[in-house]
TORKOL-4160 file (C-alpha; in steps of 0.2 Angstrom, whole numbers, padded with zeros to 4 digits, m for minus):
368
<pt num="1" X="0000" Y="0000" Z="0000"/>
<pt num="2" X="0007" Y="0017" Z="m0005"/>
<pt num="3" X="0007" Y="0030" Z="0009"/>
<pt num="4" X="0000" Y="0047" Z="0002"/>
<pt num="5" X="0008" Y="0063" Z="0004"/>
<pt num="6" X="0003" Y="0073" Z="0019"/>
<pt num="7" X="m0009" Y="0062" Z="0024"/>
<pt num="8" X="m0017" Y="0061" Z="0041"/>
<pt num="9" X="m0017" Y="0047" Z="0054"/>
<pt num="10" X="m0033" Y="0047" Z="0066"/>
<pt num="11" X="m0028" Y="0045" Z="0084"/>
<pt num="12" X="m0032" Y="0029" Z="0088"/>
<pt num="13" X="m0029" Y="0027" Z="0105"/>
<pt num="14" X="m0022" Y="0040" Z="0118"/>
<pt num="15" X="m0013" Y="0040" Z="0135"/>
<pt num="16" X="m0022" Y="0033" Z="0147"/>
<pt num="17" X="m0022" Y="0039" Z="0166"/>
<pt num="18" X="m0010" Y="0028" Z="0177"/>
<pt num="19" X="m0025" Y="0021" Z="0186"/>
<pt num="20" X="m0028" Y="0010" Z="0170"/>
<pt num="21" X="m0016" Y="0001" Z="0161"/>
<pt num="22" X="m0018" Y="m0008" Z="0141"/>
<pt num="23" X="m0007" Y="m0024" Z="0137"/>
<pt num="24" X="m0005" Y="m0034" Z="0123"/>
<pt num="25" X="m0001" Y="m0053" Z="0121"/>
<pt num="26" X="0008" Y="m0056" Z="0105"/>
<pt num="27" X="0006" Y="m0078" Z="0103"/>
<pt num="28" X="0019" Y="m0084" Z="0090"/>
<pt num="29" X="0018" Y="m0100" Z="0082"/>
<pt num="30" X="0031" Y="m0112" Z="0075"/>
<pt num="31" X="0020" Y="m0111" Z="0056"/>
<pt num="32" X="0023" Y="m0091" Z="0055"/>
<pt num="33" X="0005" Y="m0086" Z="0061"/>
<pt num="34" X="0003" Y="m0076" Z="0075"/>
<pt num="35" X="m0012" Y="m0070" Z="0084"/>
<pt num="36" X="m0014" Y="m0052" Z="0093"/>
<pt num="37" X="m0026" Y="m0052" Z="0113"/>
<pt num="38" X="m0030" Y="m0033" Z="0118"/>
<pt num="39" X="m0033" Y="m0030" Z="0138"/>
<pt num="40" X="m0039" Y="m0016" Z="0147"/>
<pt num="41" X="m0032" Y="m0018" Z="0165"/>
<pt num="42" X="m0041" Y="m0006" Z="0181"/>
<pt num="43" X="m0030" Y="m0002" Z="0194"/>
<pt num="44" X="m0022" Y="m0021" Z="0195"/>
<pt num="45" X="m0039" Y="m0026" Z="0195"/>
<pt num="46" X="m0043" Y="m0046" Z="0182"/>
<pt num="47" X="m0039" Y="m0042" Z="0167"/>
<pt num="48" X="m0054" Y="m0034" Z="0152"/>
<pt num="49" X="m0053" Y="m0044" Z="0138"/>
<pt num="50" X="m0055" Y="m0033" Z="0121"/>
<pt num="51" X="m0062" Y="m0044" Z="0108"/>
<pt num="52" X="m0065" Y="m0027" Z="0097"/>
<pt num="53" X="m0046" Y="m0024" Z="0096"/>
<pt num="54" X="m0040" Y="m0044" Z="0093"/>
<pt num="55" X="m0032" Y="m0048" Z="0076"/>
<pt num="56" X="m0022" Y="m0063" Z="0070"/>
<pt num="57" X="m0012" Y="m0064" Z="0055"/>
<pt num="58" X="m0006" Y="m0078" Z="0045"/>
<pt num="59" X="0008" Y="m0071" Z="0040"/>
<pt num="60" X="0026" Y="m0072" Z="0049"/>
<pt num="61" X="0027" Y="m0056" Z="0058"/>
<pt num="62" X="0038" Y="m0047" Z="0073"/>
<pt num="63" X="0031" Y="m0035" Z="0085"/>
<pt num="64" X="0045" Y="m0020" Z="0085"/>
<pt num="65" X="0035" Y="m0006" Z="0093"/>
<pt num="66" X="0020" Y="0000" Z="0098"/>
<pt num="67" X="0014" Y="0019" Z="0099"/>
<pt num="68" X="0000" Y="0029" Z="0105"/>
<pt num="69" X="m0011" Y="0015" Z="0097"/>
<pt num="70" X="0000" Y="0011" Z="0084"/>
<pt num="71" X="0010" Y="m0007" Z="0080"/>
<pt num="72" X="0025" Y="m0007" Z="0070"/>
<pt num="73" X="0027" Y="m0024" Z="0064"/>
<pt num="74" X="0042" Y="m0034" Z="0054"/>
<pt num="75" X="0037" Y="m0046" Z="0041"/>
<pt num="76" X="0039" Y="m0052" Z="0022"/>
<pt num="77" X="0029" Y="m0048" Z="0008"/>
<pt num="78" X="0032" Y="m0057" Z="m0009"/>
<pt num="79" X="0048" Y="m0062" Z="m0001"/>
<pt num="80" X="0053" Y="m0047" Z="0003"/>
<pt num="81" X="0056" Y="m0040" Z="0021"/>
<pt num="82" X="0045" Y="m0026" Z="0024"/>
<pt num="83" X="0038" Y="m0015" Z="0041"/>
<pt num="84" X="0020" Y="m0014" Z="0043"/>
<pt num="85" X="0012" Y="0001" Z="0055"/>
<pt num="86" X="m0004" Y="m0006" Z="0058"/>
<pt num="87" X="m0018" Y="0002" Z="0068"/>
<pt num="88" X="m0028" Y="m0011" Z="0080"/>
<pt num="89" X="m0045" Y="0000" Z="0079"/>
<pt num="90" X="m0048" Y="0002" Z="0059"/>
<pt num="91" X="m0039" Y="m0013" Z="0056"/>
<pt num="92" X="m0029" Y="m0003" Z="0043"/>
<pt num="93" X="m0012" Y="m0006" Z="0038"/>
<pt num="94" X="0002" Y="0002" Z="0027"/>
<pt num="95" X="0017" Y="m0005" Z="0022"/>
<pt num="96" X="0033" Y="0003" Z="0024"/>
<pt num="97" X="0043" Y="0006" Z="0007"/>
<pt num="98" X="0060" Y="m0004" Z="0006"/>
<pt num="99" X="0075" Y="0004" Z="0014"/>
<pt num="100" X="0092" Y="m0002" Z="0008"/>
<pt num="101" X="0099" Y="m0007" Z="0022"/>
<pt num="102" X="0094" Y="m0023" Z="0032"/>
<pt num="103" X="0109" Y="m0031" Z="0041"/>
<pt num="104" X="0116" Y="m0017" Z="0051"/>
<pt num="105" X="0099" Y="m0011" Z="0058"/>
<pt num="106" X="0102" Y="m0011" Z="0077"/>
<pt num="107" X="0085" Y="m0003" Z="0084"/>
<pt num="108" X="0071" Y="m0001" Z="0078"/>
<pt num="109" X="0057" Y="0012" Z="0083"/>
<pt num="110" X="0041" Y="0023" Z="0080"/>
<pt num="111" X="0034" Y="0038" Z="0085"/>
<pt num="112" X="0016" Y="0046" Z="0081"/>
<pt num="113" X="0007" Y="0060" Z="0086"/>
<pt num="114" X="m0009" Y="0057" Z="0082"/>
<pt num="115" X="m0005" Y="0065" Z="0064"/>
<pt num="116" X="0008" Y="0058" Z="0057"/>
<pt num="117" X="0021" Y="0045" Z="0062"/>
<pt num="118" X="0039" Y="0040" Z="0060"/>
<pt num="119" X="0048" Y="0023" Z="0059"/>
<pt num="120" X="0067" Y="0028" Z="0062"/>
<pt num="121" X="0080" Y="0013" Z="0061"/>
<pt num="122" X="0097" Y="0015" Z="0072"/>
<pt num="123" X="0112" Y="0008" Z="0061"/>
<pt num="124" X="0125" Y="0004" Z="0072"/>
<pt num="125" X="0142" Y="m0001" Z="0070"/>
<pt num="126" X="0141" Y="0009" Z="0051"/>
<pt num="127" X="0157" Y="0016" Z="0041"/>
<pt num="128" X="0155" Y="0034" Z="0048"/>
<pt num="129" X="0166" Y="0041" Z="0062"/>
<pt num="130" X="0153" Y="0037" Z="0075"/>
<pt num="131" X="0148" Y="0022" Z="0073"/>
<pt num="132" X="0131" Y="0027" Z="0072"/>
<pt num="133" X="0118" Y="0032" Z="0058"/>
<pt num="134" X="0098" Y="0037" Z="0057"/>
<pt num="135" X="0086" Y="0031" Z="0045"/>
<pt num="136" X="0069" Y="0038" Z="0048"/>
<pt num="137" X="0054" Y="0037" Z="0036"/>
<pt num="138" X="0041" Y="0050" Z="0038"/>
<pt num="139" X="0023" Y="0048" Z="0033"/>
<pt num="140" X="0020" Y="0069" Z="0029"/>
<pt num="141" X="0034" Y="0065" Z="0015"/>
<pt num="142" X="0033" Y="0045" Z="0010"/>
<pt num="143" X="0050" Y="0044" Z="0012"/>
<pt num="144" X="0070" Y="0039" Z="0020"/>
<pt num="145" X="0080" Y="0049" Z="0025"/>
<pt num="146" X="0096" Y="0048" Z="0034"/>
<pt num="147" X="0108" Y="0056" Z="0043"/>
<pt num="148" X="0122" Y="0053" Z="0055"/>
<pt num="149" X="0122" Y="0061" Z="0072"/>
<pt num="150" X="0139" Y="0073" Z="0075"/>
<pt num="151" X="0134" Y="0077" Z="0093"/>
<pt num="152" X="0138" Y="0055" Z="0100"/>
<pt num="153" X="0148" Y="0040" Z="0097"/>
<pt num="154" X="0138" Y="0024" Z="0097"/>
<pt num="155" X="0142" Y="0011" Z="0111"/>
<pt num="156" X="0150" Y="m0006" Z="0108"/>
<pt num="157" X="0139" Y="m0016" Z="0105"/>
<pt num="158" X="0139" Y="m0038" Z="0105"/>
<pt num="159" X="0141" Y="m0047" Z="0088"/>
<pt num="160" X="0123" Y="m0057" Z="0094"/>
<pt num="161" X="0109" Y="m0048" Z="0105"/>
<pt num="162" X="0094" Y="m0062" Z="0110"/>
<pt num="163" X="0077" Y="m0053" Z="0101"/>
<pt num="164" X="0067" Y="m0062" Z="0112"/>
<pt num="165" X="0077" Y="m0055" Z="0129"/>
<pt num="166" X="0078" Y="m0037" Z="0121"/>
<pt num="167" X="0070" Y="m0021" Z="0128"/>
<pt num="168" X="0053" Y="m0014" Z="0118"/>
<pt num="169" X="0056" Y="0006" Z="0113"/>
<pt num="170" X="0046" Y="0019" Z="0120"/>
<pt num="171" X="0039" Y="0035" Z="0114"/>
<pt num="172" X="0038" Y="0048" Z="0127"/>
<pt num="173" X="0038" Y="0068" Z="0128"/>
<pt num="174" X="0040" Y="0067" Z="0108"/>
<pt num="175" X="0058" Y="0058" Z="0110"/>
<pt num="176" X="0060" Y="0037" Z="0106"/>
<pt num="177" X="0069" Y="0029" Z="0121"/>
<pt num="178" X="0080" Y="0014" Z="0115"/>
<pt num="179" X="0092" Y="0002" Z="0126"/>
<pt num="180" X="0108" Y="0000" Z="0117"/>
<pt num="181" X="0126" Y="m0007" Z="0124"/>
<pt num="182" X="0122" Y="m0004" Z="0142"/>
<pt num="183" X="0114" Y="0014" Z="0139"/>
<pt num="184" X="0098" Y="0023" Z="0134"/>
<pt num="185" X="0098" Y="0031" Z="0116"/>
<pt num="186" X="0084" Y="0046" Z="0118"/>
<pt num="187" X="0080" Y="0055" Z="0100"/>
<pt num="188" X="0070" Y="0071" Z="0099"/>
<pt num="189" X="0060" Y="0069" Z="0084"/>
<pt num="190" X="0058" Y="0088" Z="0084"/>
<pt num="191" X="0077" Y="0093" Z="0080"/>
<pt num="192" X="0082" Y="0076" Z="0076"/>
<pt num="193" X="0093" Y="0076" Z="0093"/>
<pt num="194" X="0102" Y="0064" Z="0102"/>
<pt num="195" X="0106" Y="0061" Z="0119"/>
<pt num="196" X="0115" Y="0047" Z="0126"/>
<pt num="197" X="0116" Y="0040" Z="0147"/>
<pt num="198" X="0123" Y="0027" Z="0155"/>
<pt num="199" X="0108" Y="0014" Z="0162"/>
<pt num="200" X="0109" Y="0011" Z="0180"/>
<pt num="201" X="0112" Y="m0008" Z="0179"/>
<pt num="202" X="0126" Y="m0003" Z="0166"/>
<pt num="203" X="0144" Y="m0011" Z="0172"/>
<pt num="204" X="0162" Y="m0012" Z="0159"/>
<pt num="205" X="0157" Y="m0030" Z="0156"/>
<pt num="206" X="0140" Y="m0027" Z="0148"/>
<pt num="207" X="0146" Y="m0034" Z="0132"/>
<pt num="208" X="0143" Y="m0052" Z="0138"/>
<pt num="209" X="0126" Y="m0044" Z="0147"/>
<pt num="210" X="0115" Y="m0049" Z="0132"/>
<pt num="211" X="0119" Y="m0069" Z="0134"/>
<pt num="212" X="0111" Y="m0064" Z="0151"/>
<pt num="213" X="0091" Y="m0068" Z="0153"/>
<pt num="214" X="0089" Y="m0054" Z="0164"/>
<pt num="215" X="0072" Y="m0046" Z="0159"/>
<pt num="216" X="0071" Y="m0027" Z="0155"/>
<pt num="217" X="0056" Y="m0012" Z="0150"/>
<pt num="218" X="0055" Y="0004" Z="0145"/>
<pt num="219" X="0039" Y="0013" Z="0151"/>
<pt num="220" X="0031" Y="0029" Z="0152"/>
<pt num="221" X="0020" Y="0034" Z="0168"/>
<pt num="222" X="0013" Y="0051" Z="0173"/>
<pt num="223" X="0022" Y="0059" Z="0159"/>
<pt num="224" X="0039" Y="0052" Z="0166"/>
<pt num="225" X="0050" Y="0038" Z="0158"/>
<pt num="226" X="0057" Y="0024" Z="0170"/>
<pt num="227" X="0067" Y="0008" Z="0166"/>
<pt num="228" X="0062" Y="m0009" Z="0176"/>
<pt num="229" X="0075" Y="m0022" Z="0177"/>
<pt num="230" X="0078" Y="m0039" Z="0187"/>
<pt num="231" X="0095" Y="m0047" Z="0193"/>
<pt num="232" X="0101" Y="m0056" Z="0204"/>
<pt num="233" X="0097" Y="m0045" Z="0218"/>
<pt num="234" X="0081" Y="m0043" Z="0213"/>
<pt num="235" X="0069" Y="m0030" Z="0206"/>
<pt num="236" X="0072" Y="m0013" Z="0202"/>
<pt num="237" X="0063" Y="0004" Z="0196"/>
<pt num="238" X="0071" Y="0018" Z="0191"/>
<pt num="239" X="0067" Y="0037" Z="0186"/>
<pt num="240" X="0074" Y="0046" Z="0171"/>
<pt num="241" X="0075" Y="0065" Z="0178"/>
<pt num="242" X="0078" Y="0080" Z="0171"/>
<pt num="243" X="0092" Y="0092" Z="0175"/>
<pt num="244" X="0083" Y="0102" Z="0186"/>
<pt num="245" X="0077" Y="0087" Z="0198"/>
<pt num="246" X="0096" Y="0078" Z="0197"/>
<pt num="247" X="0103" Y="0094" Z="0205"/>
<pt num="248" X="0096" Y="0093" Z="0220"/>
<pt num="249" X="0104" Y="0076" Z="0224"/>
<pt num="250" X="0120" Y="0081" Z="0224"/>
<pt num="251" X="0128" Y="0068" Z="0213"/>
<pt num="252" X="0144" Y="0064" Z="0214"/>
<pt num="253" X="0141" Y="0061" Z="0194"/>
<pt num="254" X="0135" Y="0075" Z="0183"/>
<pt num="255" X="0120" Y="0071" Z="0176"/>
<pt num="256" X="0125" Y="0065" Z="0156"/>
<pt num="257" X="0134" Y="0051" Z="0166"/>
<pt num="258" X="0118" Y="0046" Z="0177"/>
<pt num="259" X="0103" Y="0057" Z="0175"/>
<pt num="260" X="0094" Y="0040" Z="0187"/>
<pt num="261" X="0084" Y="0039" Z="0203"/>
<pt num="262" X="0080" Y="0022" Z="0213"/>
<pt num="263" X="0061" Y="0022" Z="0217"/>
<pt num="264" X="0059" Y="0006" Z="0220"/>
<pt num="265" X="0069" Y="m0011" Z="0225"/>
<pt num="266" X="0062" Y="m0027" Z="0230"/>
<pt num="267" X="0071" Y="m0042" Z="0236"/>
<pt num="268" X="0070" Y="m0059" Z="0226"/>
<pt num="269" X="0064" Y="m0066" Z="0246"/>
<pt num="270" X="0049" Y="m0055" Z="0245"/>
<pt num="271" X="0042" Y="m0063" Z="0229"/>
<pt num="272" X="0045" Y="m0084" Z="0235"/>
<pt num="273" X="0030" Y="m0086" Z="0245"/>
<pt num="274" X="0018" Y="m0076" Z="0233"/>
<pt num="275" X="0025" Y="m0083" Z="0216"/>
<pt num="276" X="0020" Y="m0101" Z="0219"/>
<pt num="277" X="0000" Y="m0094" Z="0221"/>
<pt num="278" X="0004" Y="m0091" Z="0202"/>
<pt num="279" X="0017" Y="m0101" Z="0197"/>
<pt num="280" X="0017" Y="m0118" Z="0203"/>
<pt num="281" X="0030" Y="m0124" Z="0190"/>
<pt num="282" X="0041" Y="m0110" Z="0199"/>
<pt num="283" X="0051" Y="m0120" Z="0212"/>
<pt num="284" X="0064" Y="m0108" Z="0214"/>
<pt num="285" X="0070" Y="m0089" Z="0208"/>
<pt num="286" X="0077" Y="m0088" Z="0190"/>
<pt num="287" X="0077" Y="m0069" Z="0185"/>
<pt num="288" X="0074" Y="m0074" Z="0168"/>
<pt num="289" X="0057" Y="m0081" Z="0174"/>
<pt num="290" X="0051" Y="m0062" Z="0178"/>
<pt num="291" X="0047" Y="m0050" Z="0166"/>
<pt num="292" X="0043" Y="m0034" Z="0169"/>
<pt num="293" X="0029" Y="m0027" Z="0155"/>
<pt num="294" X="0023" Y="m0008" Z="0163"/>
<pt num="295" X="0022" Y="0004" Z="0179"/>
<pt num="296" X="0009" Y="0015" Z="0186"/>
<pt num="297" X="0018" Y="0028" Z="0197"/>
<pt num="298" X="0001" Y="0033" Z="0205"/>
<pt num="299" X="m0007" Y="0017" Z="0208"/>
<pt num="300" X="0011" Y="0010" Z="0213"/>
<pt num="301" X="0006" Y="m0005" Z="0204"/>
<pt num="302" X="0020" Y="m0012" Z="0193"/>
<pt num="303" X="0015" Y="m0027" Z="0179"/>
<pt num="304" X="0026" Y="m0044" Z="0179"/>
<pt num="305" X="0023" Y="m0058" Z="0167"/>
<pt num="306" X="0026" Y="m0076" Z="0172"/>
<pt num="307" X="0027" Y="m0091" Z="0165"/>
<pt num="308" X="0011" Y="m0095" Z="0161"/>
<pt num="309" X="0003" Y="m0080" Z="0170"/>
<pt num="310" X="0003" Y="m0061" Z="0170"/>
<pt num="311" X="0000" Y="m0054" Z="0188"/>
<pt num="312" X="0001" Y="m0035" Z="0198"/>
<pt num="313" X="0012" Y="m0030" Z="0212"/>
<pt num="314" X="0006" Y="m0015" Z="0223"/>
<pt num="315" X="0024" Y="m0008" Z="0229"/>
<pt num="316" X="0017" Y="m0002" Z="0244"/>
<pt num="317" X="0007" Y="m0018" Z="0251"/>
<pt num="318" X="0016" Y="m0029" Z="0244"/>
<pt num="319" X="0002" Y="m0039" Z="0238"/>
<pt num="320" X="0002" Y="m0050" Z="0221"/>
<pt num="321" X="m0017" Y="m0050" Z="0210"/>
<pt num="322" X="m0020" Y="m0059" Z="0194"/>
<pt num="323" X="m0022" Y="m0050" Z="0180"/>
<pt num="324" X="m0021" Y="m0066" Z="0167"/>
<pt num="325" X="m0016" Y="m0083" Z="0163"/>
<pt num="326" X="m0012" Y="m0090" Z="0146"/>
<pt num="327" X="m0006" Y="m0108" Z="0139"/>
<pt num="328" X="0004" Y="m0115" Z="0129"/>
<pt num="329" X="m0006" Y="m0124" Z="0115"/>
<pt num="330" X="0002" Y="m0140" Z="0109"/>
<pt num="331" X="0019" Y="m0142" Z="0100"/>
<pt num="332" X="0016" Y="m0129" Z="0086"/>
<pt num="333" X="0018" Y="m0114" Z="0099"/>
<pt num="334" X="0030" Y="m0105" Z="0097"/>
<pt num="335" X="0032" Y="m0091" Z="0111"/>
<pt num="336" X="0021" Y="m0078" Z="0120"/>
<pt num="337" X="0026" Y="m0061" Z="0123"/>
<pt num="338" X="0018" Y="m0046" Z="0131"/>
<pt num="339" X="0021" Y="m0026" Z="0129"/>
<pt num="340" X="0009" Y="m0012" Z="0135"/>
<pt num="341" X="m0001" Y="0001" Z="0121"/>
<pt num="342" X="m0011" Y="0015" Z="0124"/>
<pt num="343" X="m0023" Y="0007" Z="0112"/>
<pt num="344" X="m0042" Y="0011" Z="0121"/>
<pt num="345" X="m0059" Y="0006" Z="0116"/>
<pt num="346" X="m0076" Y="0002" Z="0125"/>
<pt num="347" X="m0081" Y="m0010" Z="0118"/>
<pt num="348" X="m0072" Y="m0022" Z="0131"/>
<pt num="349" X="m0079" Y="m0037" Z="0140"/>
<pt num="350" X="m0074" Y="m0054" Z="0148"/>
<pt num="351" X="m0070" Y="m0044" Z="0164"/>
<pt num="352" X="m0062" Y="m0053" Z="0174"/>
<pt num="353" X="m0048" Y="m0066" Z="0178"/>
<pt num="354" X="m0043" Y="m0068" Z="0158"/>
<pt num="355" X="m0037" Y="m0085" Z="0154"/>
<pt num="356" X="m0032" Y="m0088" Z="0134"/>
<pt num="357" X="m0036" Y="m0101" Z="0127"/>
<pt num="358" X="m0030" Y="m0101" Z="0108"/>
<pt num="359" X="m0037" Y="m0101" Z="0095"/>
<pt num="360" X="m0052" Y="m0089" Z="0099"/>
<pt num="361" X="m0065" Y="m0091" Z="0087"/>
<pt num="362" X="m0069" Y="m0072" Z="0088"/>
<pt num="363" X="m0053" Y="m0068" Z="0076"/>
<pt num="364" X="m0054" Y="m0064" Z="0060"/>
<pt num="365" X="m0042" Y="m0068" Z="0052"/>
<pt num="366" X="m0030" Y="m0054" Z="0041"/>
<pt num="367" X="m0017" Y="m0057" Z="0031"/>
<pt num="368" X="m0006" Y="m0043" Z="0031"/>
């Protein structure tokens, strides 16, 4: 599908108070299909099943982002890869035009602001004197551009980074938020601007950190960006702040080296008890086994998936609540990811503890 000059993209969803919270389960399967569940979460409440939202496609497809409503998606068309920006709500989807380069394309990420949108593709590693080079495509024009940012040199980066373990983008305050080498990547769209910080879990040996399952996110929550991470330790939330804020700590670091608040830190002990109400296959604490998926700063309510489950832990009480459970449907499954969206609609149902069972029968089915 060609992409119009100038055209305009209706909001399709908007950003949502903290108190509730939209996630989506992206089921893979080993044949290349994949189907797409939509849920409205209350305050930590059972999740809200959106049946109205649901897709499936037939087709092999990645989930690379997702934005005010918007998915960017990865796939082939015609033998020939290709991103999709597809929109949950009209069920319309444009594909991207061909870029020329594919093998060097380190992050990938999309920002939309209810009007037009952007995909913009981080080539790292690249001939230029950095290391690092931007391809963005831009629905006002239909087309690429590129160009390479004077103002930072890219971070070393491993020669294989596991998809599956990797950090989602985010899009928040009109700037894409990537995790790259151990640092966050932050690009103004407006200005085409680049910052680059240290993360807080960042040590001299993150080169091997990758073959690591520790489980990351990026997410956005009363207009601020935090990062949620597991270790060994346990789990951790941090604040980005702005310069203003970072003064009045009195870092010993300046705050381009570690512009980070701690908010929140909970030992692996505190989770043993609770986890096996959820996860009874969960005999003992593997990081990798904890995903974290969103935060809500004013609820204090921060989402984990699990295998098997997705549940809510209030940071103040302490408390675990179900949000959903999902199986694992015969040999053909392939893997189950989660990642929130800002995607809203009112015509959800199934309130309640949401368990999914594959394949749903309400789906229709499109091949993008």
């Amino acid at each position: 599908m060609s992409i119009m000059k100038n055209r305009s993209y209706q909001t399709v969803g908007s950003t949502s108070l903290d108190t509730c919270v939209g996630l989506v389960c992206h089921y893979q399967f080993e044949n290349g299909s994949s189907q797409f569940v939509f849920m409205d979460v209350e305050s930590g409440s059972e999740a809200s099943l959106n049946h109205f939202l649901c897709f499936s496609t037939e087709n092999f497809v990645q989930t690379l982002a997702s934005c005010n409503g918007l998915i960017l998606l990865s796939g082939f068309r015609e033998d020939q890869f290709c991103y999709h920006i597809f929109n949950p709500l009209t069920k319309h989807n444009v594909t991207i035009p061909q870029t020329k380069i594919q093998e060097n394309v380190s992050r990938v990420g999309l920002a939309f602001d209810g009007c037009q949108f952007e995909v913009v593709l981080v080539e790292a590693g690249s001939s230029q004197s950095n290391g690092l080079k931007l391809h963005v495509f831009s629905s006002d024009t239909g087309k690429w551009r590129s160009h390479n940012p004077i103002n930072l040199t890219a971070p070393p980066l491993p020669e294989y980074e596991f998809q599956e373990f990797g950090t989602p983008p985010l899009y928040s305050n009109g700037a894409i938020h990537w995790e790259i080498g151990g640092h966050l990547l932050v690009y103004q769209v407006q200005g085409s601007h680049f910052e680059l910080y240290e993360l807080p879990n960042y040590s001299e040996d993150w080169y091997w950190q990758p073959t690591l399952t520790f489980r990351r996110c990026l997410c956005e929550s009363g207009g601020r960006t935090y990062y949620c991470h597991t270790d060994f330790d346990g789990l951790h939330i941090w604040k980005l702040l702005n310069e203003h804020e970072h003064a009045e700590f009195l870092y010993y670091w300046d705050y381009k080296t570690f512009p980070w608040r701690l908010v929140h830190s909970v030992n692996h002990e505190m989770f043993m008890s609770k986890l096996q109400n959820f996860c009874y296959n969960l005999f003992h604490w593997e990081p990798f086994k904890i995903a974290p998926i969103a935060y809500s700063e004013e609820t204090q309510i921060i989402y984990l998936q699990l295998p098997g489950s997705v549940v809510s832990y209030n940071l103040d009480t302490g408390t675990l609540g179900p949000i959903c459970t999902y199986s694992y449907p015969g040999t053909n499954f392939n893997c189950c990811s989660f990642f929130s969206s800002t995607t809203r609609n009112a015509q959800s149902d199934t309130i309640g503890e949401t368990e999914l069972h594959l394949p749903i029968a309400e789906m229709d089915k499109l091949a993008l």
